[in-house]
C-alpha positions, 0 to 999 in steps of 0.5 A: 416975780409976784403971782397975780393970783391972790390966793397963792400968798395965802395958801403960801403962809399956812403951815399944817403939822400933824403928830400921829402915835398907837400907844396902849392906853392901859399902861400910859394916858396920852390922852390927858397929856394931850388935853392938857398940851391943847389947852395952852396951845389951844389957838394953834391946835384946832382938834384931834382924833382918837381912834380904837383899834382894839381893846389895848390899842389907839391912834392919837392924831 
């Protein structure tokens, strides 16, 4: 049976993915490697978040 509505296909079609990682930013650089994997994705990555959580460790997302 098809939805009368037609926001439902819509919101049906989209797909979110979300990568979250804590890593220790002094002994990897995710963050390089990261701008570098948005750049040649850079229609399907709209943007990312970096968050401190102390002096050695961060959130990406």
């Amino acid at each position: 049976m098809r939805s009368r509505d037609p926001v439902v296909p819509a919101i049906a079609a989209l797909l979110f993915l979300v990568i979250t990682f804590i890593d220790d930013h002094h002994t990897r650089d995710p963050t390089q490697k990261l701008t570098i994997i948005q750049h040649r994705f850079q229609p399907q990555i709209l943007f990312d978040l970096h968050v401190h959580f102390d002096h050695h460790h961060c959130l990406e997302s």
